[in-house]
PATI-362842 format. One record per residue: x, y negated, z negated of N, C-alpha, C, O, CB in turn. Coordinates in pm, whole numbers, plus 32768, in hexadecimal, padded with zeros to 4 digits. Atoms other than C-alpha are relative to their C-alpha. Glycine has a CB too. Layout:
BEGIN
XYZXYZXYZXYZXYZ;...
//
This chain:
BEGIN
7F7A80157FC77B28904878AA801B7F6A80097FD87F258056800D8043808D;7FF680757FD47BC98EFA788080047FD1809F801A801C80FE80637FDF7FC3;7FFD803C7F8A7BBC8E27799B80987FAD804380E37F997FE37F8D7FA27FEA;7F8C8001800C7CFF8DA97A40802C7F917FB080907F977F6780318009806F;7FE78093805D7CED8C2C79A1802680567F848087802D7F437F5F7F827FE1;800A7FFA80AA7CD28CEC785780A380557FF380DF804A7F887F4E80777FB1;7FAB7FFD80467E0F8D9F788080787FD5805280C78029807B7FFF80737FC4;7FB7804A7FFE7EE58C7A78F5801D7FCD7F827FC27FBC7F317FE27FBB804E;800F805B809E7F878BCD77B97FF77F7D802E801F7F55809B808C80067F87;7FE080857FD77F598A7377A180587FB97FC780447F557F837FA57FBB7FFE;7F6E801A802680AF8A48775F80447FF6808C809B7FA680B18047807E7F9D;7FCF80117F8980D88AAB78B97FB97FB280797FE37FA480EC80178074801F;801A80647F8C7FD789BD7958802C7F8C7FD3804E7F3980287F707FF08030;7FC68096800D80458893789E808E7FF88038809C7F93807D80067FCC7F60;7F8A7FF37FB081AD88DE791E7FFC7FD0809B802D7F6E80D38023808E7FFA;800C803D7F5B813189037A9C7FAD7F8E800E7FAF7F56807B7FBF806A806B;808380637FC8800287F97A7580517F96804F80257F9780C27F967FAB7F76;7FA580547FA6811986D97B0F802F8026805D806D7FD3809F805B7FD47FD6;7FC27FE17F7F818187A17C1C7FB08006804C7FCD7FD680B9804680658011;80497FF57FCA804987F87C8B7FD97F82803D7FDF7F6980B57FC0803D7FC7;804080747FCC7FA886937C76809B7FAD807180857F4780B27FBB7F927F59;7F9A80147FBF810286587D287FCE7FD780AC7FB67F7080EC805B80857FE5;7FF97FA87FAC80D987357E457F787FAF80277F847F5F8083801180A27FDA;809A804C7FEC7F3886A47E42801C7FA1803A800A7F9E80B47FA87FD27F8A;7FC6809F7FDB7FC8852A7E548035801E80C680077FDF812480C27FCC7F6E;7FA780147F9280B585997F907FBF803E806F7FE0801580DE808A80387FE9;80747FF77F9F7FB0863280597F8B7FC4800D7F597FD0807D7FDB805F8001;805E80437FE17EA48579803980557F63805380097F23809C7FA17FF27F6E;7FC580A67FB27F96841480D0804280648056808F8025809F807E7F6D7F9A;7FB77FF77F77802A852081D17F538024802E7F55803380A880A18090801C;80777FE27FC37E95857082157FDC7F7C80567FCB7F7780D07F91802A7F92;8048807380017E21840C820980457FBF80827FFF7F8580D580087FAC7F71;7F9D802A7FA67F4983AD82F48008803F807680317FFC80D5807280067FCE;7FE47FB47FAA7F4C84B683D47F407FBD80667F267FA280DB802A80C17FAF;8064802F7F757DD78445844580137F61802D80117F3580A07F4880117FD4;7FCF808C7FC57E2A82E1844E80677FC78055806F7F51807980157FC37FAF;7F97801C7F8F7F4682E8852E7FDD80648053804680928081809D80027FDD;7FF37F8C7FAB7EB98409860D7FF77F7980977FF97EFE809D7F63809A7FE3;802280777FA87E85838187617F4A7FF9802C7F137FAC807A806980158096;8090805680167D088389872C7FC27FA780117F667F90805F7FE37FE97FBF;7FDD807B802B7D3A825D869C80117F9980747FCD7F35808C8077800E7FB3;7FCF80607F7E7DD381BE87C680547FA07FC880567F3C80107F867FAF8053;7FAC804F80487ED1810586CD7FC27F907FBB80037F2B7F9F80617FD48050;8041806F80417DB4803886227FFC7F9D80107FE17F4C7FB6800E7FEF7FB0;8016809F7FD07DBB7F0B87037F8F7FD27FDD7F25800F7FD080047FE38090;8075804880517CF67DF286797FA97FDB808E7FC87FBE8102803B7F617F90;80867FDF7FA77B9B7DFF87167FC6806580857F77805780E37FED7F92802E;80027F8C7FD47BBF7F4E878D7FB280887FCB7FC680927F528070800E8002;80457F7080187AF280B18762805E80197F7D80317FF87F10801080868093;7F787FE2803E7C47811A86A97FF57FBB7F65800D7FF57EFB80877FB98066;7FDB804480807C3B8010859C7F4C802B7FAE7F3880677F4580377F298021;80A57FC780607A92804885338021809B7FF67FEA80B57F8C7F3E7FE8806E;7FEF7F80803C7AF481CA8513803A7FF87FAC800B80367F4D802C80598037;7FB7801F803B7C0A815184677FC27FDF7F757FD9801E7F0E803E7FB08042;8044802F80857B30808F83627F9380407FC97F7C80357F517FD47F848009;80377F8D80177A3C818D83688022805C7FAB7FD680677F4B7FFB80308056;7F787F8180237B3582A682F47FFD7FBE7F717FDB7FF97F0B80C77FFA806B;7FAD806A807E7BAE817281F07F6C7FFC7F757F6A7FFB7EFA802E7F158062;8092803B80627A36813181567FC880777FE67F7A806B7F877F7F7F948050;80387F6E802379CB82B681478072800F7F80804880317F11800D808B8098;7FAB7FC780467B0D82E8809280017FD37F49801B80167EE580807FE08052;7FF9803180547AE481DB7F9E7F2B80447FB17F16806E7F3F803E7F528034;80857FCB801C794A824A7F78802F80A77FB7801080C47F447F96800380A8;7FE87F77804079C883BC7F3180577FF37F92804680547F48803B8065805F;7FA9802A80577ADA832B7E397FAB7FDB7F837FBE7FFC7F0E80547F91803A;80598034805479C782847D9F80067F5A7FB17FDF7F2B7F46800480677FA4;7FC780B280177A4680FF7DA47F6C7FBE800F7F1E7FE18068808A7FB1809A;804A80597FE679477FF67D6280137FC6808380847FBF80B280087FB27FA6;800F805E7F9478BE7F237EAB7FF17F497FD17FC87F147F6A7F74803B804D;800280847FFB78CE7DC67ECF7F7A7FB980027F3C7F9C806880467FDF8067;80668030801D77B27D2F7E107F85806980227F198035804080027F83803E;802C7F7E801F77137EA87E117FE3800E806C7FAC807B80797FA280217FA2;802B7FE47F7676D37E9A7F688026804B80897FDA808F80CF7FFA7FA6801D;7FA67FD37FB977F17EF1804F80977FFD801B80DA7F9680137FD87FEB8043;7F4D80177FFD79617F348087803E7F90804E80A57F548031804D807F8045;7FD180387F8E79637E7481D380197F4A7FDA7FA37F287FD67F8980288080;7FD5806E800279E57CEF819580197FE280B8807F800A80EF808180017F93;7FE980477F9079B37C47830280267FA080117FFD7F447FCA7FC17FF48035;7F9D80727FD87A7D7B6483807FFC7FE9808F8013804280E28093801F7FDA;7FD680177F837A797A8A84B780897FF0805680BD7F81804D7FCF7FAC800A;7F807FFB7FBE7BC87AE285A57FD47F9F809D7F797F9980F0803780BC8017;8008804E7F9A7C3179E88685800B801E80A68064806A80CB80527FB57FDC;80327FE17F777BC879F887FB7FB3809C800C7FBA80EF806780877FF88066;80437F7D7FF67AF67B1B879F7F617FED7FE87F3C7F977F98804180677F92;80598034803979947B2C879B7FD380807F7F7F7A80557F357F947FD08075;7FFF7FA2806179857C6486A480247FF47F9E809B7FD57FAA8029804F8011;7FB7800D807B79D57C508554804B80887FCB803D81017FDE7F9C7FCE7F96;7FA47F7F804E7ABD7D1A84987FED7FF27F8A7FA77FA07F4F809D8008800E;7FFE7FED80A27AF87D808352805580427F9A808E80AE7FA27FA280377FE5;7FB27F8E80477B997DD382367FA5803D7FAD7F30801E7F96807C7FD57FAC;803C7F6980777B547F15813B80217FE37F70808A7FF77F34805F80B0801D;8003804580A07B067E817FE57FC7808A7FCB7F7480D080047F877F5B7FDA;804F7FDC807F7AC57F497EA6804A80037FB380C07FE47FC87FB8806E7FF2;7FC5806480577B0B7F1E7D657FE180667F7F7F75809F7F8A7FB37F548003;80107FBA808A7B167FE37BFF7FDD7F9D7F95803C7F507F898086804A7FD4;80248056806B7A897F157AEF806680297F7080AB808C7F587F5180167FE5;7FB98001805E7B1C7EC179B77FBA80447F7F7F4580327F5C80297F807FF5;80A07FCC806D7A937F87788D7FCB7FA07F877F637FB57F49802380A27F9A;8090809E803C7A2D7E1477C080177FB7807780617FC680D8802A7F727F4C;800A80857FBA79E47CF2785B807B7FD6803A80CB7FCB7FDD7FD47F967FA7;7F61803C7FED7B307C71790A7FCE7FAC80D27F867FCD813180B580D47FF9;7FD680477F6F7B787B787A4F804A804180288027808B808480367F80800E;7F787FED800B7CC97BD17A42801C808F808C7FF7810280758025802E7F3F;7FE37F837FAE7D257CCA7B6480958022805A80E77FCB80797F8F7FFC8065;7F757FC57FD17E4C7D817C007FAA804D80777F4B809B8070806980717F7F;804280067F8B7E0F7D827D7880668075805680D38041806F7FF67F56803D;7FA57FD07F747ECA7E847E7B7FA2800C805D7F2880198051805780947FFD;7FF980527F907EC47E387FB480558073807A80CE80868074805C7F607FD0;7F9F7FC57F687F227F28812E7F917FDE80607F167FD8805B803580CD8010;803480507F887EE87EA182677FE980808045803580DD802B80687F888051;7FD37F9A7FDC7E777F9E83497FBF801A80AF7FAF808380ED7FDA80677F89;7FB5803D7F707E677EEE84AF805680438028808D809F7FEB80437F848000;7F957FAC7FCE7F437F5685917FF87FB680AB7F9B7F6E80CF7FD880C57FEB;7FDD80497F7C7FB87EDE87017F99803B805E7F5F7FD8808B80A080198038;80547FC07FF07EC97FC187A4804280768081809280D380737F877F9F8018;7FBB7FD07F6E7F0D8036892A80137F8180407FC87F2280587F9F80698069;7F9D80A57FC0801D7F3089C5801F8066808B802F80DE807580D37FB07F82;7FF77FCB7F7D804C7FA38B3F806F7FC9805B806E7F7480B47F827FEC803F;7F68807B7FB881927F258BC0804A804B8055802B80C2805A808A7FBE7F85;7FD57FC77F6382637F848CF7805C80747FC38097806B7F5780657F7E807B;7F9F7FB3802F832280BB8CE77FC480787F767FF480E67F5D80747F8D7FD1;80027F938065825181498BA27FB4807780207F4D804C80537FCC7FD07F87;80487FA1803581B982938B8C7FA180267F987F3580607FA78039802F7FF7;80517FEE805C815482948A357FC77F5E7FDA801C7F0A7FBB804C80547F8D;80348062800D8068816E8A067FD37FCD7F6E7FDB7F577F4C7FAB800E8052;80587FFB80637FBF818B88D4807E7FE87F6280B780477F2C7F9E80AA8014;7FA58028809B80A380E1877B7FA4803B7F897F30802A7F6680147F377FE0;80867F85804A802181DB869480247FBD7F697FF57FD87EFA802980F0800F;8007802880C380AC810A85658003806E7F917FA380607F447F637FB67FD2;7FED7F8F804F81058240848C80347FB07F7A7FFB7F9C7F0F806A80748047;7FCF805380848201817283BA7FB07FA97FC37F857FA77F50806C7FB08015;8045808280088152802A84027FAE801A7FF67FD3808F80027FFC7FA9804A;7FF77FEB809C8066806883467FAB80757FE17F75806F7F737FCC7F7E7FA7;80627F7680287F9D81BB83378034803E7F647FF180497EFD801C8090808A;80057FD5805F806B824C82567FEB7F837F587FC57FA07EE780768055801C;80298056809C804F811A813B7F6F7FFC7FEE7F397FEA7F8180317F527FFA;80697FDD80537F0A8150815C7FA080667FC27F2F806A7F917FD37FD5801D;80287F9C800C7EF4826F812F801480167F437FD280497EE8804C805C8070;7FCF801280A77FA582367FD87FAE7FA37FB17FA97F977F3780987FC27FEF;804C805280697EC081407F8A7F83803F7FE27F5380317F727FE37F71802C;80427FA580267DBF82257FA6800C80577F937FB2805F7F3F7FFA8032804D;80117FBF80677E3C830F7ECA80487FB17F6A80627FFA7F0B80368089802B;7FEC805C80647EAD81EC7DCA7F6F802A7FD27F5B80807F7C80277F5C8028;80657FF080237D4D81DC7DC17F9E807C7FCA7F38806F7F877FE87FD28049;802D7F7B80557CF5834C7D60801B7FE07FAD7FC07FA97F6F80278080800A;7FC67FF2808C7DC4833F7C4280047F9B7F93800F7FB27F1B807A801F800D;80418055806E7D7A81FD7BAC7F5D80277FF77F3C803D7F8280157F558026;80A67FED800F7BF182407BCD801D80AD7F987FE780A87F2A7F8E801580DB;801A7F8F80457C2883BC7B37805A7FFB7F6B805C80537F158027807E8064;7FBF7FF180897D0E833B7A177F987FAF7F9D7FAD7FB17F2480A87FBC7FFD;80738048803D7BB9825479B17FFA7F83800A80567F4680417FF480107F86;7FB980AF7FF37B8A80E77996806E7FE57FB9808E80167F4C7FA37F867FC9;7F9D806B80237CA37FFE797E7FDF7FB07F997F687FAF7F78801A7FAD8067;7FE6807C80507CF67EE078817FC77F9280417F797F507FFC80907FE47FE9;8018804B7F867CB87E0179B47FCC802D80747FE2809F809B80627FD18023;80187FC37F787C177E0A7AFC806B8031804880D77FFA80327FC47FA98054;7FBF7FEC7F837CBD7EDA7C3F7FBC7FE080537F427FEF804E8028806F801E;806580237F977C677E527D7C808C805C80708107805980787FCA7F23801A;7FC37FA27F797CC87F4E7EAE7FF27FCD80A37F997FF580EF7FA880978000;803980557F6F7CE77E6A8005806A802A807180E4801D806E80007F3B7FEE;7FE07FE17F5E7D207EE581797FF87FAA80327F8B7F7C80537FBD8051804F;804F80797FA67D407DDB821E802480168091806D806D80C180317F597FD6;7FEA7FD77F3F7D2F7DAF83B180377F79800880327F217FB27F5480248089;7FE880907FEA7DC17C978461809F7FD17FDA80AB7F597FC17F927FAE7FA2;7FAC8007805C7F197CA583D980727FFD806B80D07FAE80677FF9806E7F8F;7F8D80337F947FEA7CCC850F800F7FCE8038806F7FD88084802C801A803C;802080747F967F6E7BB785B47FDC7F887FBC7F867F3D7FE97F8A80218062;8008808F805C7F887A99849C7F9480127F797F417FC57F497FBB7F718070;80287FD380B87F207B6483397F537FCB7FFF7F217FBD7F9080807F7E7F5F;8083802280217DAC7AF783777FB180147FB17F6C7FC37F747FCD800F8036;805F7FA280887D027C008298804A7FF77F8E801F80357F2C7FE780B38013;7FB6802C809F7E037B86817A7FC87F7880027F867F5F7F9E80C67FFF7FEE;8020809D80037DB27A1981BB7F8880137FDC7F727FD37F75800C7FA08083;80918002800D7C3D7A7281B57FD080467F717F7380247F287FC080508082;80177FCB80957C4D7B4D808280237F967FAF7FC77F8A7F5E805580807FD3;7FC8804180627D027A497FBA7FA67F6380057F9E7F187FA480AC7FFE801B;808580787FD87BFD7923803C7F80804D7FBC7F277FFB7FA57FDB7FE580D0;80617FD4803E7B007A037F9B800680807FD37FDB80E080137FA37FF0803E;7FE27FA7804B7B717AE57E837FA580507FBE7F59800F7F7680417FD57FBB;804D7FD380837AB37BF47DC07FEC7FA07F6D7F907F707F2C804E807F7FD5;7FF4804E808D7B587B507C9B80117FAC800980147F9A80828045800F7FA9;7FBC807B7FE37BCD79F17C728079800A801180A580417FAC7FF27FA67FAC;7F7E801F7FEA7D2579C37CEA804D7FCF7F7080A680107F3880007F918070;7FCC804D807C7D7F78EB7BC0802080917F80806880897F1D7F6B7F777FC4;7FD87FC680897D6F7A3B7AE97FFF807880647FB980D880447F967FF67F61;7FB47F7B7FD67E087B3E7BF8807F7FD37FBF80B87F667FC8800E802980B0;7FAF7FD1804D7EF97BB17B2580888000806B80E57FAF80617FC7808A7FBF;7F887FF97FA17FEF7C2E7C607FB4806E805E7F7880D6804380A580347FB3;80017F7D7F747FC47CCE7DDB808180437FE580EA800F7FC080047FBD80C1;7FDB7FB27FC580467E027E1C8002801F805D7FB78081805A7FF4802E7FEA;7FF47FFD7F8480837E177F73805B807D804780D28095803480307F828019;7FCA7F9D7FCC80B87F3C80458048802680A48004806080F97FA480417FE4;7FF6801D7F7E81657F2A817A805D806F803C80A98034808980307F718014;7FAF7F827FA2822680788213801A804F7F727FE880167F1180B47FCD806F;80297FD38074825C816F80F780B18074802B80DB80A180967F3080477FF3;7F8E7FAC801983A2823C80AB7FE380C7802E7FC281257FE5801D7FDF7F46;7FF47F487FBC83B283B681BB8071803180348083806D809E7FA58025807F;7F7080087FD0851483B781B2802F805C7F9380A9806C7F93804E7F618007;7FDA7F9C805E850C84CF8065803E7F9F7F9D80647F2C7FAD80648078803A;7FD8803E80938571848B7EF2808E7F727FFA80F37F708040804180A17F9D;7F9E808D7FE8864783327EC380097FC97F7C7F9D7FB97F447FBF7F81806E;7FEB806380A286CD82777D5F800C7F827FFC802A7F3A7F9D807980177FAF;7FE580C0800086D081157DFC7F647FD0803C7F128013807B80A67FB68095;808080437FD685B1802F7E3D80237F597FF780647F297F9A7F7880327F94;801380898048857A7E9C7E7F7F757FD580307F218026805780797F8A8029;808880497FF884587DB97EB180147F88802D80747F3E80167FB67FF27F86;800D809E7FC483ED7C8C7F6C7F837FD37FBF7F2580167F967FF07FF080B5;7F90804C7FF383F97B6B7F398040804C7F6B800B809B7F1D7FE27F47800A;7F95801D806785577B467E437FD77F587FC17FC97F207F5480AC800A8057;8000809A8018852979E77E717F727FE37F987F2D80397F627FF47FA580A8;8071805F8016841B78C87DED7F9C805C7FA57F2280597F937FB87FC78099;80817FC18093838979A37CD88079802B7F8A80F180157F7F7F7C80CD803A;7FC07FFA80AA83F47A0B7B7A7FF180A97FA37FF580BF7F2A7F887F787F92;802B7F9D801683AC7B677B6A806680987FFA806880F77FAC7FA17FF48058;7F9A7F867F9B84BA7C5B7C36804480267F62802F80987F3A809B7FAC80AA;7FB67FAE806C85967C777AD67F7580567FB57F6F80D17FB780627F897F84;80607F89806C84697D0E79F67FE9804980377FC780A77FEF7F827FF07FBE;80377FAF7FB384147DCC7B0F8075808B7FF3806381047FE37FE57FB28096;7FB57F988015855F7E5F7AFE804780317F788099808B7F6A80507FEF8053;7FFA7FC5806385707E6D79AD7F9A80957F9D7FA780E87F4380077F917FD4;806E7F80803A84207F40798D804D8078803E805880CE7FE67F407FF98045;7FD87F917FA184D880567AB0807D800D7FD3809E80807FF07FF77FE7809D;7F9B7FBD8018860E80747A36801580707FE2805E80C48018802A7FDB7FC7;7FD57F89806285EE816279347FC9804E80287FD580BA7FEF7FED80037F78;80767F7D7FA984E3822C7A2F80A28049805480A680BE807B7F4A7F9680B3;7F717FA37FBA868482777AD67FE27FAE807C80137FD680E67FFD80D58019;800480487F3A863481997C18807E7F707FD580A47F567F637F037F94804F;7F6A80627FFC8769806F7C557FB17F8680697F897F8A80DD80B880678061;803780457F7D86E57F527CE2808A7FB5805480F97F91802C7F807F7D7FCD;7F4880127FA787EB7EF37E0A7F867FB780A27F237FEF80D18097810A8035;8052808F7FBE87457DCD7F08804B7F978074807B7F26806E7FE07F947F78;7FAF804A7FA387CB7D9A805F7FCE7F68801F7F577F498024800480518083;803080547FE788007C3380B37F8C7FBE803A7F507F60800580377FF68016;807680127FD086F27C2481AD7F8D7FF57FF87F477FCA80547FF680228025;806C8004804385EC7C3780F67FA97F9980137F317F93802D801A80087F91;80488092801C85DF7ABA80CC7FBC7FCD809D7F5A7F8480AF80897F7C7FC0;804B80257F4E85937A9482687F88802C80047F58802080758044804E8090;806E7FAA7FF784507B5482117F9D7FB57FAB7F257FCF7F9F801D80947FD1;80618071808183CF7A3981027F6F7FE680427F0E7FCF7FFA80567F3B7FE4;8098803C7FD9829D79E781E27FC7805480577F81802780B17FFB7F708046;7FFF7F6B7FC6827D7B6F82627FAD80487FB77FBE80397F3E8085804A8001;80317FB9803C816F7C7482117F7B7FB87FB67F787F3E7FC7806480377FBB;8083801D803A80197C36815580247F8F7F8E7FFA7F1F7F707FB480907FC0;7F9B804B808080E77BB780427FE97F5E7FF37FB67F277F9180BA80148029;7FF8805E7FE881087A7880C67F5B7FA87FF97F3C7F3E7FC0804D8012806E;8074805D80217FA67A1880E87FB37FB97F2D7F6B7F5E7F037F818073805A;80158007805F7F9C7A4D7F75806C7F827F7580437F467F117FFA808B8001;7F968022801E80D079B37EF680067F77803A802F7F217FEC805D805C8023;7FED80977FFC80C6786A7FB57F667FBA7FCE7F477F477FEB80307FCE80AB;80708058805C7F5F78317ED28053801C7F64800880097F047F3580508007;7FA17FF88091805C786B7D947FD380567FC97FD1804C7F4E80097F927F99;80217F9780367FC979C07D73808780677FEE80D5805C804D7F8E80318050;7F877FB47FF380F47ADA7CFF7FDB804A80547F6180568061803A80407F96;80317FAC7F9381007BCD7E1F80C78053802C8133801980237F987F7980A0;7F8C7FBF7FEA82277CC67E7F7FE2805F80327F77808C8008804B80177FA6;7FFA7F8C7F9782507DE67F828075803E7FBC80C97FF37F8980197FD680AE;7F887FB48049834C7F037EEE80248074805C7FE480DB80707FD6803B7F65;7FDF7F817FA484107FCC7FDE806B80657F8D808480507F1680657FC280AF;7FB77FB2802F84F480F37F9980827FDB804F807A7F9C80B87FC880868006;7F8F80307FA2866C80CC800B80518066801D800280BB804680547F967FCC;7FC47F6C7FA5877281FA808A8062803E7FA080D280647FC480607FDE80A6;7F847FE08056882282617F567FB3804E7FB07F5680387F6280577F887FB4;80277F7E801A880A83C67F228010800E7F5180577FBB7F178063806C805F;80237FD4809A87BE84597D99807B80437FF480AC80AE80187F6F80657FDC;7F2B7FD08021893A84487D16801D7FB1802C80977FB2801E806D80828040;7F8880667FE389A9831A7DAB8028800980C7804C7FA2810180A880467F87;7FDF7FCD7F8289EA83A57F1E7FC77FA180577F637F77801E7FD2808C801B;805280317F97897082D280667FD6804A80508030807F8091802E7FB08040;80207FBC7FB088B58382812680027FCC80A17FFE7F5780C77F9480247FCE;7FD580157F6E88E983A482A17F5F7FCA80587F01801A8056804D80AF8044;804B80607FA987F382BA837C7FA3809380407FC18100807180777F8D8084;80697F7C7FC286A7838283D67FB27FB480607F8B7F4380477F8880557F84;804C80407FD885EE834684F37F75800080167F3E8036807680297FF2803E;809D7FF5802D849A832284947FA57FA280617F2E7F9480427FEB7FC97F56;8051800F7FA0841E827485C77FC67F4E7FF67F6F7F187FB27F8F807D7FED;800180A7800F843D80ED860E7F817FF3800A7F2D80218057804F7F9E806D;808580527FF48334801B85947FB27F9C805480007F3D804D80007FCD7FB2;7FFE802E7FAC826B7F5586968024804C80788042800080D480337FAC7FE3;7FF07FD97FAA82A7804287827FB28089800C7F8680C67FAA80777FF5800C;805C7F8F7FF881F081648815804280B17FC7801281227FD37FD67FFB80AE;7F817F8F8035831C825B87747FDA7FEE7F768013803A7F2880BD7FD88020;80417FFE80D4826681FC85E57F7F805E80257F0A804680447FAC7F227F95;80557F7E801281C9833285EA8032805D7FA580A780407F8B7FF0804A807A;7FEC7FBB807C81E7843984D68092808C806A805C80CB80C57F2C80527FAB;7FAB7FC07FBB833285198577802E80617F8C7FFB806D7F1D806A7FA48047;7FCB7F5D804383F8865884F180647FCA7F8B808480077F25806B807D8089;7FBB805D804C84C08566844E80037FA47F7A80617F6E7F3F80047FC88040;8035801F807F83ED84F2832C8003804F7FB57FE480C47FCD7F997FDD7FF9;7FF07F7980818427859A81EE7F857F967FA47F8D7F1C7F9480E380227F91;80618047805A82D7854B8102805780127F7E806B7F9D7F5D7F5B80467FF9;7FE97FFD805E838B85B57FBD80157FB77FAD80177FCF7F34802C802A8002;7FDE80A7805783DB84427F5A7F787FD17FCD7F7D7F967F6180427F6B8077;805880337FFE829183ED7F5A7F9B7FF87F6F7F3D7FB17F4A7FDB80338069;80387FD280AE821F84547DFB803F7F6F7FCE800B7F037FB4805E80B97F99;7F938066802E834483887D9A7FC97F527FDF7FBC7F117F78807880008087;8040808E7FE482B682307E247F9D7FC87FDC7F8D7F537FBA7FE97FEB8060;80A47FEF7FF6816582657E1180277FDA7F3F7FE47F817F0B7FA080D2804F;8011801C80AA81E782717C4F80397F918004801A7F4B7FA4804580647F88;7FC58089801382AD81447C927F8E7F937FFE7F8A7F587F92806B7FE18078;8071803C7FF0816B806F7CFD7FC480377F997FA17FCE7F637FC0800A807A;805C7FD4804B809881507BE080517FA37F7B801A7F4D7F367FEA80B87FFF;7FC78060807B819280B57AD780067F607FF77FF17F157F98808B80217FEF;804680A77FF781707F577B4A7F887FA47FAD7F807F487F5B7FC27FFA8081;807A8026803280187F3E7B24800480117FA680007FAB7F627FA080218020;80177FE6807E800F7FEE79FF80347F8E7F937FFA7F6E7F2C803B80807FED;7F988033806C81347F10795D7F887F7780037F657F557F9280D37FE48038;8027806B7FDB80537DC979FF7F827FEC7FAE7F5D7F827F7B7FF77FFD808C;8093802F80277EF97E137980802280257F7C7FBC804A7F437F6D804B8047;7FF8800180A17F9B7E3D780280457F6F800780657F437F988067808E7FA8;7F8C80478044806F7D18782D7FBB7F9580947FFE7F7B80F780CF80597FEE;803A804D7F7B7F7E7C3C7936803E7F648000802D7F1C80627F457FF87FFB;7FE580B28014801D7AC578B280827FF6803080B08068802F7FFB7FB77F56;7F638063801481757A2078EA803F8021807E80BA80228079807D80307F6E;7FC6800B7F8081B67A547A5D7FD07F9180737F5D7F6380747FEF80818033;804680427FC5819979837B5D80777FAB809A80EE7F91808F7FB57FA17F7E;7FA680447F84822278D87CDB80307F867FF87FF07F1F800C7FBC7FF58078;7FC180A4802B831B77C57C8480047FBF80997FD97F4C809380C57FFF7FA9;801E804A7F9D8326775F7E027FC7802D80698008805280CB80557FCA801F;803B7FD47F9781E977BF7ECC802D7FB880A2802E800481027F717FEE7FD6;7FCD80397F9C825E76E17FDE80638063805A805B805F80D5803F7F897FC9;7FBC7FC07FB8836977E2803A7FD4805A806A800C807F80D1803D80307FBB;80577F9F7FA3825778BE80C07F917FE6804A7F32802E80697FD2805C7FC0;808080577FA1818677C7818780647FF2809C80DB7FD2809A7FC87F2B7FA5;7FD280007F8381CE77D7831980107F8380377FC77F28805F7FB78046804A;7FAE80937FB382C376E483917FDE7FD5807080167F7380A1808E80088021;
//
């Protein structure tokens, strides 16, 4: 008696195989997210219980993924935080290139968090950072499945958590003071910083606009994917904002890519409230729709991809913009 694989056609799994790995993608970053913002956690304040579970969680994930360690040894990158006597850390690993190559394409989610802030009047104490940043890293996590299971790269991937990030980007400063690869031949950060749970969307922009040379090819690779790039002014107030910055004022390329509110057809969609950031209300609510999340998650997969075929001719015409005034 055949078995049931045998009488599926495979006419009809190559059809569903994208929905499935879809559906895979959007639960595993509502899994990854859902423990990193629980209140467990305690909102991952730096040098807290909360944040070593946190990196814990981060370094099993990348070990079961199957990412190279840092100089074969370990995920953990320590770093001294100021007025602390504990060190922190960020969550390094890294996919090798399949020849010889420097050359690497770095993403980057912070995944810090305010922790428990206790202030007059609150009840809920604990800033569970859902937006900020569980779920990006949750996406960077599963970035990292799917480059490691599609084989080696052209170029290195390097996969970095860093800590330290809401309190003056430390674990970006400290990664970029001592790189896997050389700086001189990172290609471009990818930087992950809150992640599109607001359901399917056709607009997207990226920070910075400014002091680099990049934003048109960027939107010349996405066009024809049907996304519009459309780039509220504000943006530019954000030049020395996010991980980004530590990278970008050493004249490394580096860009964060949000999603923006313009429904599939042109439509604006109506203001969701998904639970202010910095506050103990960024928690995962009834209000998040994951369905976008595929979406984003291919926007970042085409990047890289486009970056590590095409690693030369970019670059930060004025790092200065992203050095703290």
């Amino acid at each position: 008696m055949m078995n049931l694989y045998q009488r599926i056609p495979w006419g009809l799994v190559l059809f569903l195989l994208p929905f499935v790995l879809h559906a895979q993608s959007k639960d595993n970053i509502r899994k990854h997210t859902e423990f990193l913002a629980s209140d467990e956690l305690e909102g991952r304040g730096t040098g807290s219980r909360g944040i070593r579970l946190a990196a814990n969680y981060i370094a099993a994930q990348f070990n079961a993924i199957g990412l190279q360690k840092i100089n074969g040894n370990s995920f953990y990158q320590k770093f001294p935080f100021p007025g602390q006597a504990e060190m922190e850390s960020n969550i390094v690993g890294f996919i090798e290139a399949r020849t010889p190559s420097t050359k690497s394409v770095v993403f980057v989610a912070h995944y810090d968090g305010l922790g428990i802030q206790k202030e007059a009047g609150q009840t809920d104490t604990i800033y569970n950072g859902a937006l900020d940043n569980a779920v990006g890293v949750g996406a960077l996590l599963e970035l990292a499945r799917i480059f490691k299971n599609a084989g080696a790269p052209k170029h290195n991937l390097v996969f970095v958590a860093t800590a330290g990030e809401e309190f003056g980007r430390h674990g970006s400063q400290f990664y970029v003071d001592h790189p896997i690869f050389p700086n001189a031949d990172t290609i471009i950060c990818l930087n992950i910083d809150g992640f599109n749970v607001s359901g399917p969307r056709e607009d997207f922009f990226i920070f910075p606009r400014q002091g680099v040379d990049f934003v048109d090819e960027i939107e010349t690779l996405l066009t024809p994917l049907g996304w519009h790039y459309i780039s509220p002014d504000w943006v530019d107030d954000l030049n020395a904002s996010f991980d980004t910055a530590s990278f970008l004022s050493k004249g490394i390329p580096a860009l964060t890519l949000w999603i923006g509110n313009r429904l599939k057809g042109g439509e604006i969609a109506e203001p969701l409230d998904l639970g202010g950031i910095h506050t103990p209300q960024d928690e995962i609510n009834d209000h998040w729709n994951w369905d976008g999340v595929e979406d984003h998650l291919g926007l970042y997969k085409r990047i890289a991809d486009y970056f590590l075929e095409h690693p030369d001719g970019i670059e930060v015409t004025d790092p200065s913009l992203f050095m703290e005034q």
